[in-house]
C-alpha positions as CSV (number, residue, x, y, z in Angstrom):
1,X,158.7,101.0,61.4
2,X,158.3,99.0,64.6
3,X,160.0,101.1,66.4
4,X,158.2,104.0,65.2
5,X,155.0,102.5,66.3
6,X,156.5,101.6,69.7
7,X,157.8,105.1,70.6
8,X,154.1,106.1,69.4
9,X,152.3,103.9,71.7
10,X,154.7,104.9,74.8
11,X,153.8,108.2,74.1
12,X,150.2,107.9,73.9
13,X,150.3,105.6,77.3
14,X,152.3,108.2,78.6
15,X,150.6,111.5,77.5
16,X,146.8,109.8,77.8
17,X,147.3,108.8,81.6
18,X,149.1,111.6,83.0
19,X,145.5,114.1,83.4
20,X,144.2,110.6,84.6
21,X,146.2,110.1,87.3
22,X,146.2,114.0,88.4
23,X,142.9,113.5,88.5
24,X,143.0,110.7,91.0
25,X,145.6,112.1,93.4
26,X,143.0,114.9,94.1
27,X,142.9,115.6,97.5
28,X,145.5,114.7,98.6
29,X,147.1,118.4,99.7
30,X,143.3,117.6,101.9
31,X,145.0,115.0,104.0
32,X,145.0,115.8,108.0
33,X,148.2,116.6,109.0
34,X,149.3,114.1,112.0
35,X,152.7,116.1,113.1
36,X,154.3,113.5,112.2
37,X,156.1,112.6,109.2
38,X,155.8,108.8,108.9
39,X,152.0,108.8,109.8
40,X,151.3,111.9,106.9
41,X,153.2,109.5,104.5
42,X,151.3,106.2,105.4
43,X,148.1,108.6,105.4
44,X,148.4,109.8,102.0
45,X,149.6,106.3,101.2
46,X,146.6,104.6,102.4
47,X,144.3,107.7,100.0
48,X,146.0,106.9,97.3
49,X,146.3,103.4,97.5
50,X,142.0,103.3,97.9
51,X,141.1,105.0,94.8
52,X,141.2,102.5,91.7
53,X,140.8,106.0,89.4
54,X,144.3,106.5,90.3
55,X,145.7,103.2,90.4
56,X,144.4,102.1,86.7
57,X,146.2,105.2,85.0
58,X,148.9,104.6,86.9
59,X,149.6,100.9,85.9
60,X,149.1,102.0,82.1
61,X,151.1,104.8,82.2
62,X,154.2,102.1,83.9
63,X,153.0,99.7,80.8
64,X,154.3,102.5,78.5
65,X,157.5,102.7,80.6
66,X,158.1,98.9,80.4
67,X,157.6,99.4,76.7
68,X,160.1,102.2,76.3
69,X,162.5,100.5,77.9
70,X,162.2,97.4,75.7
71,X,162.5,99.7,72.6
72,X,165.3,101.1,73.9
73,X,166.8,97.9,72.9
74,X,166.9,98.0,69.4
75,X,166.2,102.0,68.9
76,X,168.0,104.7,68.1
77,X,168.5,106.3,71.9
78,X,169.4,110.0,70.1
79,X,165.9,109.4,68.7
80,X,163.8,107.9,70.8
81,X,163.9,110.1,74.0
82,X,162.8,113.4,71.9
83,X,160.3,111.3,69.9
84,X,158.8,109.5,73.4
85,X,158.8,113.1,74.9
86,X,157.3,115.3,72.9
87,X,154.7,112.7,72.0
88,X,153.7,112.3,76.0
89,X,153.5,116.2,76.0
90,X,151.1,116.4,73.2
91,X,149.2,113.5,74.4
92,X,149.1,114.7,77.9
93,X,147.7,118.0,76.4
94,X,145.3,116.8,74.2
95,X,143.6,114.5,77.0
96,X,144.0,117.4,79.6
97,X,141.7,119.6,77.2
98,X,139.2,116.7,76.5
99,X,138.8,116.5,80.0
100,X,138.5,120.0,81.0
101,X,141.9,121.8,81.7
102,X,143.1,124.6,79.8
103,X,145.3,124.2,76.9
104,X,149.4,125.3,77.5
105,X,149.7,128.5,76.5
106,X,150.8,129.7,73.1
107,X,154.8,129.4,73.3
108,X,154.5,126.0,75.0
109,X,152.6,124.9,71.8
110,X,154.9,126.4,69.5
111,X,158.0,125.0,71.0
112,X,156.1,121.7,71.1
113,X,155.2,121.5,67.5
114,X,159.1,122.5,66.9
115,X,159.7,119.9,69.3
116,X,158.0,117.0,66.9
117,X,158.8,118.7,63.4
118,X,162.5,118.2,64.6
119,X,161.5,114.7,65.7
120,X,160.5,113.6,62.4
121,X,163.1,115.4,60.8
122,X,165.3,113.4,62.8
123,X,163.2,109.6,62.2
124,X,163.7,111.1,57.8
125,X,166.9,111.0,58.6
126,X,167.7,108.0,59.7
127,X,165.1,106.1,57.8
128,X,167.1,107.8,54.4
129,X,170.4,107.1,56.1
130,X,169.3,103.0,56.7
131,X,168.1,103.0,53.1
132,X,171.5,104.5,51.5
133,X,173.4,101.6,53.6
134,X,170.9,99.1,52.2
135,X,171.5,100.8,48.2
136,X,175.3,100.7,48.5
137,X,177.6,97.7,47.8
138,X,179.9,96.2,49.6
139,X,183.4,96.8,48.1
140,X,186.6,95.2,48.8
């Protein structure tokens, strides 16, 4: 159940920061073009590094990395990648709407909601699989 609640939360930092932080690399396709390589990087660099609406997203959104990884610990890894994922997407699509953007288009939905129906098909599973091993006796 931890677990469950883990991949959820990685997810929702995922999914809820990712509109965030496109929203504070705006303008950054604006940046003067020096001719040179090194001074467009340090250029964009020092645009992004200056705007705290892109820095505070991004911070969260590593949070929920750091948290993945540390699930990935005691998790199922052939279940929480797809349940991390498709959580992020909806998240990520949910915020983008509440802040404006359109929504994905009608096939990206569908294969989304396929996405997390197969996801929790998948966390049944293994929650029915842990409880047979639990009901069964040992037997020499």
């Amino acid at each position: 159940m931890l677990t469950t609640l883990q991949l959820l939360t990685v997810g929702l930092l995922w999914g809820v920061t990712n509109p965030f932080i496109r929203l504070g690399s705006q303008g950054i396709e604006c940046v003067k073009d020096t001719g040179s390589k090194y001074r467009n990087f340090l250029a964009e660099l020092r645009m992004i590094g200056s705007r705290l609406n892109y820095w505070i997203p991004f911070v969260l959104n590593q949070c929920g990395s750091l948290l993945y990884v540390w699930t990935l610990q005691s998790a199922n890894i052939t279940i929480a990648v797809p349940v991390a994922n498709s959580l992020s997407f909806v998240f990520t699509a949910i915020t983008g709407y509440l802040l404006g953007e359109q929504l994905p288009g009608k096939k990206i939905i569908i294969g989304t909601l396929l996405i997390c129906c197969g996801s929790t098909l998948m966390i049944c599973d293994k929650m029915q699989q842990e409880q047979l091993s639990l009901s069964i006796p040992f037997q020499e």
